[in-house]
C-alpha positions as CSV (number, residue, x, y, z in Angstrom):
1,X,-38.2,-16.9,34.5
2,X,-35.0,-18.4,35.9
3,X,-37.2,-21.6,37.0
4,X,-39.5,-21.6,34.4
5,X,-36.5,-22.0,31.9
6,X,-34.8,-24.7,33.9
7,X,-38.1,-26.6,33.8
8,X,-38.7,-26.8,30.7
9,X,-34.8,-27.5,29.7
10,X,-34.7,-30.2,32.4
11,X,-37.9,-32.0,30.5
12,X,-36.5,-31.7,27.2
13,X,-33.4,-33.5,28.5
14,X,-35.2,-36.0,30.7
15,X,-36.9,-36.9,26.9
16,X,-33.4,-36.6,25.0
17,X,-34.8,-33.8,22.5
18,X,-31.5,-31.9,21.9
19,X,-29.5,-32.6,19.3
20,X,-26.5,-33.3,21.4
21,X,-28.6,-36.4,22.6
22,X,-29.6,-37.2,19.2
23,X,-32.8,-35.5,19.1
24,X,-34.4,-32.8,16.5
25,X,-33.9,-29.4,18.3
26,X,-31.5,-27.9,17.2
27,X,-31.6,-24.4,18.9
28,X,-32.4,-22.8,22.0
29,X,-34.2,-19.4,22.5
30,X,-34.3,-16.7,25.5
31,X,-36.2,-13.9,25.1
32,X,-37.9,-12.7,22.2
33,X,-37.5,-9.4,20.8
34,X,-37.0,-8.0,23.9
35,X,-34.7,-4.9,22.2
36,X,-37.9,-3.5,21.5
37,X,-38.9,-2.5,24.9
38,X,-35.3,-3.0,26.6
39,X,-35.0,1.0,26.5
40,X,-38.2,1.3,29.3
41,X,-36.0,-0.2,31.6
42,X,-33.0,2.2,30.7
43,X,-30.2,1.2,32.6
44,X,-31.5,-2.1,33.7
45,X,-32.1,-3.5,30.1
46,X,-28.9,-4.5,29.2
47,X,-27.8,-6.1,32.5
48,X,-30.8,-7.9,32.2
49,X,-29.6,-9.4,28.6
50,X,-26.5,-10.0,30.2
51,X,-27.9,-12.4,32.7
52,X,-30.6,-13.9,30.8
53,X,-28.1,-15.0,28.1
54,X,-25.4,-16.2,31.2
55,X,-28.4,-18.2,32.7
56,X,-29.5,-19.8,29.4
57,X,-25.7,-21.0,28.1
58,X,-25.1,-22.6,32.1
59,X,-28.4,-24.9,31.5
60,X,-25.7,-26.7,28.7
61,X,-28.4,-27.5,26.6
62,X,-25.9,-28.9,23.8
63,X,-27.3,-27.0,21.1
64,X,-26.6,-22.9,20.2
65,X,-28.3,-20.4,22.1
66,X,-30.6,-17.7,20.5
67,X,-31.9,-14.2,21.1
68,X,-33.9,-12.8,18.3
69,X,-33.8,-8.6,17.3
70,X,-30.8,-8.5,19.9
71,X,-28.1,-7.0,18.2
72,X,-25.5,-7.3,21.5
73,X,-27.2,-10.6,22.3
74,X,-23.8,-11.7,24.3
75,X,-21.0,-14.2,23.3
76,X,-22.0,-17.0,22.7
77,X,-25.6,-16.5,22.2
78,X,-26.3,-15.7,18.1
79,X,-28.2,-12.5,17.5
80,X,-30.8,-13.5,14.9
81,X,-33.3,-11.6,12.3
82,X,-36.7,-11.6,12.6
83,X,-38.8,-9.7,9.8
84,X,-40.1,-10.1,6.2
85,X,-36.9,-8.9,4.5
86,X,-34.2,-9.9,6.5
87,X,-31.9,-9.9,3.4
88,X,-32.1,-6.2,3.5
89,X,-32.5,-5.2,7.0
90,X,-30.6,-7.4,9.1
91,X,-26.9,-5.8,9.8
92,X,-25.4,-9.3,10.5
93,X,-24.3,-11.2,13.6
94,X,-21.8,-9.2,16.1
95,X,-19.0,-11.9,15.6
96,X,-17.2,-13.1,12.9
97,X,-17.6,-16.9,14.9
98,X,-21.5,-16.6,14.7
99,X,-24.0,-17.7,11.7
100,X,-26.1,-15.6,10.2
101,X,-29.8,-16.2,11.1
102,X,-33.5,-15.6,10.4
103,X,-35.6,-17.1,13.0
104,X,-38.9,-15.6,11.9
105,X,-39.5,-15.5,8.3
106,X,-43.0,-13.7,8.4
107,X,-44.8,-15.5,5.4
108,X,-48.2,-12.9,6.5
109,X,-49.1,-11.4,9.5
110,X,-51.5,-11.7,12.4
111,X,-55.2,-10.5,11.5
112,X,-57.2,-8.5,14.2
113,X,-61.0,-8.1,14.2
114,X,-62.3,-5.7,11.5
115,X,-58.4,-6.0,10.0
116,X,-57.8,-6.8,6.5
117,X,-55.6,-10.2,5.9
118,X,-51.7,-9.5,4.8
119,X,-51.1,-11.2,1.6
120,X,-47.9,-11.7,1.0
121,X,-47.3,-12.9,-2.5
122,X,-45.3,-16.1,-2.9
123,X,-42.5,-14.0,-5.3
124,X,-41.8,-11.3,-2.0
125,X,-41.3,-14.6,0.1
126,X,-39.1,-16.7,-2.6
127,X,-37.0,-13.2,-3.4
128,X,-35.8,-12.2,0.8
129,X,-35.1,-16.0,0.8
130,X,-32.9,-16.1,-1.6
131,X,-31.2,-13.4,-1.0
132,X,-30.8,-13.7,2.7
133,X,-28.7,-17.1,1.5
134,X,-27.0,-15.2,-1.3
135,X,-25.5,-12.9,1.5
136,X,-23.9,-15.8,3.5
137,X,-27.4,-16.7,5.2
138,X,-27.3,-19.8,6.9
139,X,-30.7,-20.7,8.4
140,X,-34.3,-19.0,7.8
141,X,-37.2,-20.2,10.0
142,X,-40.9,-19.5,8.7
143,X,-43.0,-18.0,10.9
144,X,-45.9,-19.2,10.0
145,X,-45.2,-21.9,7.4
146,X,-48.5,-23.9,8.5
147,X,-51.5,-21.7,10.2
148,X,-53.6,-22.5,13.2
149,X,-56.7,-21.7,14.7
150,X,-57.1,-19.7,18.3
151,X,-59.6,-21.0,20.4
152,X,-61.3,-19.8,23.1
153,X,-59.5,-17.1,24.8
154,X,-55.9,-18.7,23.6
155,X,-55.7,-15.9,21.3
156,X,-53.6,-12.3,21.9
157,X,-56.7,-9.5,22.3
158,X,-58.1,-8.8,19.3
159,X,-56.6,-11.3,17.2
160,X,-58.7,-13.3,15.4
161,X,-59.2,-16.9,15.6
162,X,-57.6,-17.7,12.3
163,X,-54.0,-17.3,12.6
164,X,-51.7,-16.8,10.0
165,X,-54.1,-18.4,7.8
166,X,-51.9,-17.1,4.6
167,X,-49.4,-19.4,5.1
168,X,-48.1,-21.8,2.8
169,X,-50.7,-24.3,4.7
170,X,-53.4,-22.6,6.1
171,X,-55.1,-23.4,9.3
172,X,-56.6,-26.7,8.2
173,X,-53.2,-27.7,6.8
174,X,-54.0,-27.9,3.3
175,X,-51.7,-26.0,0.7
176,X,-51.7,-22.6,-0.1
177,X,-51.0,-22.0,-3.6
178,X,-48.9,-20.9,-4.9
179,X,-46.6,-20.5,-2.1
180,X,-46.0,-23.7,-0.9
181,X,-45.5,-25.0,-4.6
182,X,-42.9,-21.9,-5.1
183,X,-41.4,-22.4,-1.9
184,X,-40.9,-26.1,-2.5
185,X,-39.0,-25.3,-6.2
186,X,-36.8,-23.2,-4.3
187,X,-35.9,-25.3,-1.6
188,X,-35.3,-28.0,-4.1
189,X,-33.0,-26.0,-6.0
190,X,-31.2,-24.3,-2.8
191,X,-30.6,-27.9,-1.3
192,X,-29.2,-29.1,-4.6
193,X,-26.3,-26.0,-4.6
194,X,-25.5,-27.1,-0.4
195,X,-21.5,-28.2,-2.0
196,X,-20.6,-24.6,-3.0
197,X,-23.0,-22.5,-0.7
198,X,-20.7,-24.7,2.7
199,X,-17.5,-25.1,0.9
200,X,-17.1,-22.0,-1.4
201,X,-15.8,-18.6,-1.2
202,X,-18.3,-16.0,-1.9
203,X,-17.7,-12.8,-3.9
204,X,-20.1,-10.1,-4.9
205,X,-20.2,-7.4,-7.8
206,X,-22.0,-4.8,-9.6
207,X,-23.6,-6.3,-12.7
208,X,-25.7,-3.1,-13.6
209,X,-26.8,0.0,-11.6
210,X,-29.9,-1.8,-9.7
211,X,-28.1,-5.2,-10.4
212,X,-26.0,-7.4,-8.2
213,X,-23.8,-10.6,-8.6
214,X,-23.4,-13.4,-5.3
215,X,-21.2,-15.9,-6.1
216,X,-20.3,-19.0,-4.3
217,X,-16.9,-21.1,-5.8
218,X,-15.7,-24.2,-4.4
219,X,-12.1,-25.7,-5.4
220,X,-13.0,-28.2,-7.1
221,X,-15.2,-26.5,-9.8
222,X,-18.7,-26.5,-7.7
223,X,-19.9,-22.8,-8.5
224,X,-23.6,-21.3,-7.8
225,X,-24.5,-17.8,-8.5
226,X,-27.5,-15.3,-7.4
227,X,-28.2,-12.7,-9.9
228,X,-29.9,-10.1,-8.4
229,X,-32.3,-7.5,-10.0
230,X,-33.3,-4.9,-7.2
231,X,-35.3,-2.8,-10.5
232,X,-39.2,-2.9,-8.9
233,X,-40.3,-2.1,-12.2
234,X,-38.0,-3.1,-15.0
235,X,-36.9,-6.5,-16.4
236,X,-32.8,-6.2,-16.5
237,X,-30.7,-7.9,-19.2
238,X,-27.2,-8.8,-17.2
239,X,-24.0,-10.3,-18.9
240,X,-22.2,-12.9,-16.7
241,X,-19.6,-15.1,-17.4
242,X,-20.0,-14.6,-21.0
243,X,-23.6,-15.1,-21.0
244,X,-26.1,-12.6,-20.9
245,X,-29.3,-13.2,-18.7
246,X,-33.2,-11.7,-18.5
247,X,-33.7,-11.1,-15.1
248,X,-37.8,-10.0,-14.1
249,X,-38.4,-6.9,-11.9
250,X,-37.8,-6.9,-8.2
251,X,-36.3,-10.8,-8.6
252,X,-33.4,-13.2,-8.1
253,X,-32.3,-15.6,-10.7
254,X,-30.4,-19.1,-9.3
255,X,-27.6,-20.6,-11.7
256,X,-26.5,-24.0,-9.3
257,X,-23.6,-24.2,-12.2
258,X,-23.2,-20.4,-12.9
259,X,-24.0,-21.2,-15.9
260,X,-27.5,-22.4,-16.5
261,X,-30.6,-20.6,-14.5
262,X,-32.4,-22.8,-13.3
263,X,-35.2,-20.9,-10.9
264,X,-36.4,-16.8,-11.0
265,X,-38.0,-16.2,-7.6
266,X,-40.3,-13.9,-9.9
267,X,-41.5,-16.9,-12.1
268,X,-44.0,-18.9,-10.5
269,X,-43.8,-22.5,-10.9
270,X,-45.1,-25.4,-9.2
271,X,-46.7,-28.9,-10.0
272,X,-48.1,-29.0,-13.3
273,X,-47.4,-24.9,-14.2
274,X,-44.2,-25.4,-16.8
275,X,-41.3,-23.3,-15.9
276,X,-37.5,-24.2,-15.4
277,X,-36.7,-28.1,-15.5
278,X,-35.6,-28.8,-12.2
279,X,-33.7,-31.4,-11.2
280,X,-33.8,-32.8,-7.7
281,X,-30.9,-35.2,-6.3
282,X,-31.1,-37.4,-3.4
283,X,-28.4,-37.0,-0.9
């Protein structure tokens, strides 16, 4: 693994990929989720986390070091999420001087022979996302965000050769609506909120029983809020700020001014389907 590891960091330097050389990678990974089997090895597990971490930070790749579902992933190396609903499951990262991460947002899941595909609806995707940055989230990966197609005997046994074909682009790469449409509102209307979500101080509250207030305030009066409605069933009427707000079941509603909703991760809208006006800015 050791020489494997060093290989492939070597060629990524050779081509100035990392970041630090002013290329687009911007993370490193060892391992993968190996917490979930680390227990067969009993006492050999976590020394072998121990040295797989120590051997990836020495290769000085410029960039952060990862290990996802490894909760005592070692300093520095970030423990990360990897899941559909990271917002709610993942406990944080183990230091105060680590982000918090979600390297595999699972938009379906892998279909085997004689398997039924996993639709995830674009609401469940848009609701975990915003919440995961509501809750201090700073990065989510999608995992798959565009499908592919397993050739051959490239596929894991059983697995057919569509692969994560329920993606917001599906193995051909054309769009899969309406996720990628939904997504793409969101992303717009997270981007456009970056001032108070890195510069503010965040605060959370009660706003009902199955209701919850994020709030990120900046000094100079930048202010974005994340009401939360965790009701399955039930719309929720909220009052914040002197306002009162109709939040859908099971959704989050974005206000980049705390004043003014702009996006309901429950209300699908995308191209010419009317919903919020949404205003995008170019930084």
């Amino acid at each position: 693994m050791q020489n494997f590891t060093r290989k492939i960091v070597n060629l990524m330097k050779s081509e100035g990929l990392y970041a630090s050389q002013g290329g687009p990678i911007i993370l490193s990974q060892i391992e993968n989720e190996y917490q979930n089997v680390e227990a067969a090895f009993h006492e050999k597990g976590p020394i072998y986390v121990k040295w797989a971490a120590k051997m990836g930070v020495e290769l000085e790749t410029g960039v952060p070091w990862v290990m996802c579902k490894q909760i005592d992933a070692p300093d520095p190396v970030i423990n990360t999420c990897n899941g559909m609903r990271c917002g709610e499951t993942f406990g944080g990262p183990n230091s105060p001087n680590k982000p918090s991460m979600w390297t595999e947002n699972w938009t379906s899941f892998y279909q085997v022979y004689g398997g039924e595909p996993y639709i995830r609806s674009a609401e469940d995707i848009a609701f975990h996302v915003a919440l995961f940055i509501a809750k201090k989230g700073s990065y989510i990966n999608y995992y798959m965000y565009h499908g592919g197609t397993n050739f051959g005997r490239t596929a894991s046994a059983y697995v057919i050769t569509s692969y994560y074909d329920q993606a917001p682009l599906d193995e051909y790469g054309l769009l899969r609506q309406p996720k990628w449409g939904h997504l793409k509102e969101l992303h717009i209307v997270i981007k456009n909120c970056f001032t108070p979500l890195l510069q503010g101080v965040q605060s959370n509250f009660s706003i009902g029983p199955l209701q919850q207030a994020y709030v990120y305030e900046e000094g100079m009066g930048a202010c974005v809020a994340f009401l939360v409605n965790n009701d399955s069933t039930k719309n929720a009427t909220v009052q914040f700020q002197n306002n009162s707000f109709e939040l859908l079941p099971k959704s989050i509603g974005i206000l980049p001014d705390c004043q003014n909703m702009v996006f309901n991760t429950a209300k699908v809208c995308y191209g010419f389907i009317p919903c919020y006006e949404l205003e995008t800015k170019n930084n």
